[in-house]
C-alpha positions as CSV (number, residue, x, y, z in Angstrom):
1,X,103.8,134.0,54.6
2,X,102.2,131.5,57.0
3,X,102.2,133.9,59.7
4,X,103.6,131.6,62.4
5,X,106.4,133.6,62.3
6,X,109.2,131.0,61.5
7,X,110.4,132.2,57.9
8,X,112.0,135.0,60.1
9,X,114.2,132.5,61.6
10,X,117.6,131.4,60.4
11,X,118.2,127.6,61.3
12,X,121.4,129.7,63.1
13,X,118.7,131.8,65.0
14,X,116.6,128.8,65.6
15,X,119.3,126.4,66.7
16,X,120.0,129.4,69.7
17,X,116.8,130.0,70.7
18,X,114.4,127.2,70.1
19,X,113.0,126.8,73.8
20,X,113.0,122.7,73.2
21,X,116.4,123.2,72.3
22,X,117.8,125.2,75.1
23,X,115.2,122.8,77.2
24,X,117.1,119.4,76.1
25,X,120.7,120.8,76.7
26,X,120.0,122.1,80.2
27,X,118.2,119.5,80.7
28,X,121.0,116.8,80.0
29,X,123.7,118.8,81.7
30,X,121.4,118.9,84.7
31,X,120.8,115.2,84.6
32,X,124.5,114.4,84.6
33,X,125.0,116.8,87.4
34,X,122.2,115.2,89.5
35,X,123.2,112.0,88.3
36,X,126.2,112.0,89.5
37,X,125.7,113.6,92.7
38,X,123.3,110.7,93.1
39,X,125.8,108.1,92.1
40,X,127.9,109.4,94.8
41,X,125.5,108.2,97.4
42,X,124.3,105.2,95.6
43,X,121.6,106.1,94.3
44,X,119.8,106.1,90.9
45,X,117.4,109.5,90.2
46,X,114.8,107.3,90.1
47,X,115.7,105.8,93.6
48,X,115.6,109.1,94.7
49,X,112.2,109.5,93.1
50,X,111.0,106.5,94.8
51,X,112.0,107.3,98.0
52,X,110.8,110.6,98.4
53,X,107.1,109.5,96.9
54,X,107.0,107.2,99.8
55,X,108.3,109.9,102.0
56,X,105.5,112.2,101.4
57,X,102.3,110.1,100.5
58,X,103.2,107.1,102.9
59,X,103.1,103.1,102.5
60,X,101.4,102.2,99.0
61,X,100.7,99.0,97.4
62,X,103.7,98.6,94.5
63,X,101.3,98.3,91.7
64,X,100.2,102.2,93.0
65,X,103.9,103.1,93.4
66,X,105.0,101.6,90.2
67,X,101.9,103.4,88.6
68,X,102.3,107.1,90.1
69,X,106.1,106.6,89.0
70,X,104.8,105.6,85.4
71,X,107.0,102.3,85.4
72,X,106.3,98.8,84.7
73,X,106.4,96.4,87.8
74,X,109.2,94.5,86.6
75,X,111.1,98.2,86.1
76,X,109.7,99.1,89.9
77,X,111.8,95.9,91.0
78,X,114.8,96.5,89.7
79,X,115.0,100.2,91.6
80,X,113.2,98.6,94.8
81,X,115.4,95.4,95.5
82,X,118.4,97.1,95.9
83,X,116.7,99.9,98.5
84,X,115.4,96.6,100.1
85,X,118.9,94.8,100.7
86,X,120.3,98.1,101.7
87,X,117.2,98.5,104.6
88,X,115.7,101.5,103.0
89,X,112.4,100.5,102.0
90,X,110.4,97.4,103.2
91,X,107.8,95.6,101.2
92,X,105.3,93.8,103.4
93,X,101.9,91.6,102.5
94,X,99.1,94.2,102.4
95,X,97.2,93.4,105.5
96,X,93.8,94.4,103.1
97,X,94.7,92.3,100.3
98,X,98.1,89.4,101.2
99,X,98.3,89.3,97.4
100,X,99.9,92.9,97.0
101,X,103.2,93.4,98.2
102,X,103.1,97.0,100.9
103,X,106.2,99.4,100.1
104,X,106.8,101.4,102.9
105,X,110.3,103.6,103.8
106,X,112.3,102.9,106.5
107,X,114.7,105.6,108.8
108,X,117.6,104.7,106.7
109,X,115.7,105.3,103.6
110,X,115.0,108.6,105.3
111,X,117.9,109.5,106.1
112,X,119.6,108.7,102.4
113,X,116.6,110.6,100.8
114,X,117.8,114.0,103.2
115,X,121.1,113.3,101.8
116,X,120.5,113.6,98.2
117,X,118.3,115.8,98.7
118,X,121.1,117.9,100.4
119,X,122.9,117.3,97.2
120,X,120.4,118.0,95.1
121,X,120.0,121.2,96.7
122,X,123.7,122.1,96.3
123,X,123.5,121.2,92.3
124,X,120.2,123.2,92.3
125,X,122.5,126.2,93.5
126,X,125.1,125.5,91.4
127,X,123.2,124.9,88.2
128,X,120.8,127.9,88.8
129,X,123.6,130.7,90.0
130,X,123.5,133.5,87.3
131,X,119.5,133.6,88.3
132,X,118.8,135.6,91.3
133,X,115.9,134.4,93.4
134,X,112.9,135.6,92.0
135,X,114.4,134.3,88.5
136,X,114.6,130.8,90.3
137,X,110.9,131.0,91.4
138,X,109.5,132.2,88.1
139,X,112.0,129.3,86.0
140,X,110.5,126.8,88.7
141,X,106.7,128.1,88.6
142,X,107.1,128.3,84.9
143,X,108.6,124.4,84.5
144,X,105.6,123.4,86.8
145,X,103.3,124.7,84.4
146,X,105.1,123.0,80.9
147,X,105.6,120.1,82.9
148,X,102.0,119.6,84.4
149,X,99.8,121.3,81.5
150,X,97.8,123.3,83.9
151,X,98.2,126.5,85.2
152,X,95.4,129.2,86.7
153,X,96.3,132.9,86.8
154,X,95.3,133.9,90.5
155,X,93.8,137.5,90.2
156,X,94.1,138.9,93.2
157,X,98.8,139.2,91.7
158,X,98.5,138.1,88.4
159,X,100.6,135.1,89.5
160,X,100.4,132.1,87.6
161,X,99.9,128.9,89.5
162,X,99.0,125.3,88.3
163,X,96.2,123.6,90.2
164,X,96.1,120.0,88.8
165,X,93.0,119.3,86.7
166,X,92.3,123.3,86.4
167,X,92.4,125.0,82.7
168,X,94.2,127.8,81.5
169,X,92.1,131.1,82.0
170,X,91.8,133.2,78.7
């Protein structure tokens, strides 16, 4: 007995319920939903990505954007030139520094980013319909938390929550 509690578990039992598992087949059926509802307007995931970081933190150097999007610059190129011929982002000399390219989004970058974002939203309902809404709150909340590494439990509802540099509370 090592008391991890595996020798209970068939590699049958295991292959249904191992949360990695389940994790990586949602998770591919998911991307190739999104994928291709992005495809549909254009657009790569990543694109999408891109344009809705600029969106909500504003015009940033590309060595920031290519760094907050954990991409190479050469890799930050190849998503940016074609949102730059299509007149959805701009990249300007950085008034502070003329050696760094400024990325900044334009309306029409805008206004592609609502619409995947409307189709996102319509795969989200799709892909997330047998969970009623609190189960789509706790599956998001609970993503947060695997996909961050932080989470605080707020007292005052026994909530959990992620705050970004915070521990877990024991």
């Amino acid at each position: 007995m090592t008391g991890n509690g595996l020798e209970d578990l068939s590699p049958l039992v295991e292959a249904k319920t191992s949360p990695s598992l389940l994790l990586a087949v949602l998770g591919g059926d998911a991307m190739r939903r999104l994928r291709k509802a992005h495809t549909d307007l254009r657009l790569k995931p990543r694109q999408f990505e891109l344009l809705g970081l600029l969106d909500d933190a504003g015009p940033m150097s590309q060595a920031t954007l290519a760094s907050k999007m954990n991409l190479t610059a050469s890799a930050l190129v190849v998503l940016l030139n074609p949102l730059e011929a299509a007149g959805e982002v701009e990249r300007t000399r950085d008034p502070e520094n003329r050696k760094r390219n400024r990325v900044t989004i334009t309306d029409g970058g805008r206004a592609r980013l609502l619409d995947a974002a409307h189709a996102q939203h319509e795969i989200d309902n799709e892909f997330m319909a047998p969970l009623n809404s609190e189960q789509r709150q706790q599956l998001a909340t609970l993503l947060k938390i695997l996909r961050d590494g932080d989470v605080v439990i707020d007292e005052s509802c026994d909530t959990p929550r992620w705050v970004a540099g915070s521990q877990p509370s024991a």
